[in-house]
C-alpha positions as CSV (number, residue, x, y, z in Angstrom):
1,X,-43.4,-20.4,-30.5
2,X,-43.5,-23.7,-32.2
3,X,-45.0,-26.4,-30.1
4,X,-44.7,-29.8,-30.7
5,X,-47.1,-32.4,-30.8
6,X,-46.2,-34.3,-27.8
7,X,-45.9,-30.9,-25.6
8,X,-50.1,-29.9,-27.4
9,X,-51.1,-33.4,-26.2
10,X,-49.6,-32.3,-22.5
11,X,-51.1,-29.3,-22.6
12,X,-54.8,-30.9,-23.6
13,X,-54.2,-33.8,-20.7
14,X,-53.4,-31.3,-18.0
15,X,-55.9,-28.7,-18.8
16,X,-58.3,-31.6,-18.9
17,X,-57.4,-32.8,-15.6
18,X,-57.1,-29.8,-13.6
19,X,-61.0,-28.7,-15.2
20,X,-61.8,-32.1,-14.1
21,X,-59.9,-31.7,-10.4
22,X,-62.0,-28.1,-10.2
23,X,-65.3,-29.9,-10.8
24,X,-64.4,-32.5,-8.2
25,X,-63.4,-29.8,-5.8
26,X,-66.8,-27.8,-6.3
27,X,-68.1,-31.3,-4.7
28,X,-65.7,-31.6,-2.1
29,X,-63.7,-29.3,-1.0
30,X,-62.0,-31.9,1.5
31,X,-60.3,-34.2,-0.9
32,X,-56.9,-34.0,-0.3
33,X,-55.6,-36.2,-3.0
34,X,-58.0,-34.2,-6.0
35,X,-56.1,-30.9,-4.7
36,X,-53.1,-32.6,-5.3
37,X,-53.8,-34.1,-8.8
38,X,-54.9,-30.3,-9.2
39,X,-51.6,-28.6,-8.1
40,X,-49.6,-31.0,-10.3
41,X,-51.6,-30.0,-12.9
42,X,-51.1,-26.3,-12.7
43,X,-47.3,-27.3,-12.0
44,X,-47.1,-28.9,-15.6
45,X,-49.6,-26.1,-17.3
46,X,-46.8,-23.5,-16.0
47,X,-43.9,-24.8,-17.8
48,X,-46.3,-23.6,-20.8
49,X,-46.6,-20.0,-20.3
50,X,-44.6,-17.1,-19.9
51,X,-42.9,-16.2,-16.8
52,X,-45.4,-14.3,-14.8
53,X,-47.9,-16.5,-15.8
54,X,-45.8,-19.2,-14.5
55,X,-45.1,-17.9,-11.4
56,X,-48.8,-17.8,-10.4
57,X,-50.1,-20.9,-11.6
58,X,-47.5,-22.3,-9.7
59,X,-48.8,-19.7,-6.4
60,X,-52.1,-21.5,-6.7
61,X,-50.4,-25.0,-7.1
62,X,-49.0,-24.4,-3.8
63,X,-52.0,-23.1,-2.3
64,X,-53.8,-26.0,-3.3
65,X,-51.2,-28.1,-2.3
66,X,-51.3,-27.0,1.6
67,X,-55.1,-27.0,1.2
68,X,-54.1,-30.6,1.1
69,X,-52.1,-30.7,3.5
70,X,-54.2,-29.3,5.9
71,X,-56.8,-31.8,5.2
72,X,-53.7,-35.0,5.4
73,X,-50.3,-33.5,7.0
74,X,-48.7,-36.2,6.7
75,X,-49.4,-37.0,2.8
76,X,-45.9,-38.1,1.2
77,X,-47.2,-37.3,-2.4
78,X,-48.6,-34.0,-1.6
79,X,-45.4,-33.1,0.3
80,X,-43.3,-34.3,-2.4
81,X,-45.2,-32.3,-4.7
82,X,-44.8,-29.3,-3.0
83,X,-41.1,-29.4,-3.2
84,X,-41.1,-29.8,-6.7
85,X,-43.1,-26.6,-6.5
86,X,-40.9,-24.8,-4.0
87,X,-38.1,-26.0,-6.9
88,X,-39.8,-24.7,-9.7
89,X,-40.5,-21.3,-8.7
90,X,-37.1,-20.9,-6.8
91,X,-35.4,-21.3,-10.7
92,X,-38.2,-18.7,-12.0
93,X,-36.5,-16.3,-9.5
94,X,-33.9,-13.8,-10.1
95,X,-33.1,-12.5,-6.6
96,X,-30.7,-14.9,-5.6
97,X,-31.9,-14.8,-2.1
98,X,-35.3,-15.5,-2.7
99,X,-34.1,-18.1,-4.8
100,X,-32.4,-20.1,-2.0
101,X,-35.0,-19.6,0.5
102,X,-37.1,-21.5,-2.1
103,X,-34.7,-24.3,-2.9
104,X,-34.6,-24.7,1.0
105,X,-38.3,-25.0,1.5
106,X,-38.1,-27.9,-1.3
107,X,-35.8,-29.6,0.6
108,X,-38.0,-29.2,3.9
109,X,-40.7,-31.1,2.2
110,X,-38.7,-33.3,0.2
111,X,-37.1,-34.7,3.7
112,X,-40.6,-34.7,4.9
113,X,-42.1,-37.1,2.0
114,X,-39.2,-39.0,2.3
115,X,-40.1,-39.3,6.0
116,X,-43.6,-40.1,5.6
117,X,-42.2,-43.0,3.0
118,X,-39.0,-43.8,3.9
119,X,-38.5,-46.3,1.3
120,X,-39.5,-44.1,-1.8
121,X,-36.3,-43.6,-3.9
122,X,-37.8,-40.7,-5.7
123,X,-38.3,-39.1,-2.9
124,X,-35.0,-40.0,-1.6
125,X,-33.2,-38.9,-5.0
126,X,-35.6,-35.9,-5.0
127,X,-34.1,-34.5,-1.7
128,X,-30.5,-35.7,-2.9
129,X,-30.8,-33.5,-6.4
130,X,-32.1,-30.2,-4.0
131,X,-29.2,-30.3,-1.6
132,X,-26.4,-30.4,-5.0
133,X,-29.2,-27.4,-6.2
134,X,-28.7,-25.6,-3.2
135,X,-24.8,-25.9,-3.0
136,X,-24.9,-25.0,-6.8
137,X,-26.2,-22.0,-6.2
138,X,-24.6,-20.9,-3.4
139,X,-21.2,-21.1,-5.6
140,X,-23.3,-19.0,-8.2
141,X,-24.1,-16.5,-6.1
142,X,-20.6,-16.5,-5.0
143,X,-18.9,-16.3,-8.5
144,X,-21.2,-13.4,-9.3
145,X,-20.2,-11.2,-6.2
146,X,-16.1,-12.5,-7.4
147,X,-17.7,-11.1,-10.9
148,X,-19.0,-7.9,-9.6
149,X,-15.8,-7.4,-7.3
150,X,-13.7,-7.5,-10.4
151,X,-15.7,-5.7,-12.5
152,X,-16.5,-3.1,-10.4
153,X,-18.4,-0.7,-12.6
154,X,-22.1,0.7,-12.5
155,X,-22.3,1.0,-16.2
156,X,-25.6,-0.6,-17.6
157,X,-23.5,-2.7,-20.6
158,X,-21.6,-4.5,-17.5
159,X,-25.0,-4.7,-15.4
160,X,-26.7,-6.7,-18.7
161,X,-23.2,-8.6,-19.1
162,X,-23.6,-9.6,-15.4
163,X,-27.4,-10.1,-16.1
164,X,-26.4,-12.6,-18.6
165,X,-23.3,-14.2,-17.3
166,X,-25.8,-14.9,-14.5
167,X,-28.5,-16.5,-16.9
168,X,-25.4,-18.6,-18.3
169,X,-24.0,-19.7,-15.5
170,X,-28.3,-20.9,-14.0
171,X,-28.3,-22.7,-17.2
172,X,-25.1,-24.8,-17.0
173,X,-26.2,-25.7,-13.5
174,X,-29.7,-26.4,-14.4
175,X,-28.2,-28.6,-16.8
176,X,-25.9,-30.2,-14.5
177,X,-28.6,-31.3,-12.0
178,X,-30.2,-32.4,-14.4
179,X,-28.2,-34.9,-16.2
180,X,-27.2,-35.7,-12.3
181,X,-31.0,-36.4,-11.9
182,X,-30.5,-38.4,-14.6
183,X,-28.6,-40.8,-14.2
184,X,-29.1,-41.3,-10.8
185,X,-32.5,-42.1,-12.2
186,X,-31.4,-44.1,-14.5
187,X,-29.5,-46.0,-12.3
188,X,-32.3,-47.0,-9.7
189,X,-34.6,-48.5,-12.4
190,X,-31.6,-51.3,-13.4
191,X,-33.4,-54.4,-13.5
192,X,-32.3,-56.7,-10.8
193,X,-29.7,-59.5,-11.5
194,X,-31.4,-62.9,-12.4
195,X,-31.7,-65.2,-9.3
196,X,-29.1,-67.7,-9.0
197,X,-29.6,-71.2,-10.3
């Protein structure tokens, strides 16, 4: 795997800050905003390794992340944070009904930070970008069973074509989002018009 410069330099900033967030917790166990700055650590350290290794680095994150909770329920960032968890380890899951149960736990906690700070617009496009994830994938899952109906066979070549239709399909909807994320973005940091003179 060729890495980057810029990705190296990520890798060395989060590793140093979740060491850093573990030394802090040894000290106190009940800070809830060092267990958050450790779960988003471990989130970004995930998108680094392979998937298994992925999936539980981002298990601890959202351990550490109700730890947090449980010391502040009603922290916005934590909450937020979770979701993006919840998100991430939904996509990292093949079963499609695992998968949605995950996307709809992000949402939970995405409403929930945007409730806690109802004037946050990341929050607010956060939550936005999970309900078009969720109705995404509900059409996936529905244009695979259409798939499967049609191509009714049990061979293995049309299980790994489904396999990888599947995969194809995840990746034009990640994509999608994505550059929907985007631009919404994008469009909430326009500078504001000069004021009149």
């Amino acid at each position: 795997m060729d890495m980057q410069q810029g990705d190296f330099d990520r890798i060395l900033f989060f590793e140093h800050a979740r060491k850093t967030s573990e030394a802090t917790y040894a000290k106190n166990p009940l800070d809830a905003d060092n267990l958050t700055r450790w779960a988003g650590a471990l989130l970004e350290l995930s998108q680094f390794q392979s998937v298994p290794d992925s999936k539980k680095m981002i298990l601890d994150a959202v351990s550490k992340l109700e730890e947090a909770l449980l010391v502040n329920p009603k922290k916005h960032d934590t909450l937020w944070c979770l979701g993006n968890a919840y998100t991430s380890h939904a996509f990292l899951n093949p079963d499609e009904d695992e998968a949605k149960e995950h996307f709809d736990k992000a949402a939970l906690y995405f409403q929930q930070a945007l409730d806690e700070d109802p004037g946050n617009d990341l929050y607010r496009k956060s939550l936005e970008v999970a309900a078009k994830v969720i109705f995404c994938f509900s059409i996936l899952g529905n244009v695979l069973r259409l798939y499967v109906v049609f191509n009714h066979g049990s061979t293995s070549s049309k299980k790994k074509k489904s396999s990888d239709l599947k995969y194809d399909i995840l990746g034009w909807i990640i994509l999608a989002v994505g550059i929907v994320a985007w631009v919404g973005f994008a469009k909430s940091q326009v500078p504001p018009p000069p004021p009149p003179r």
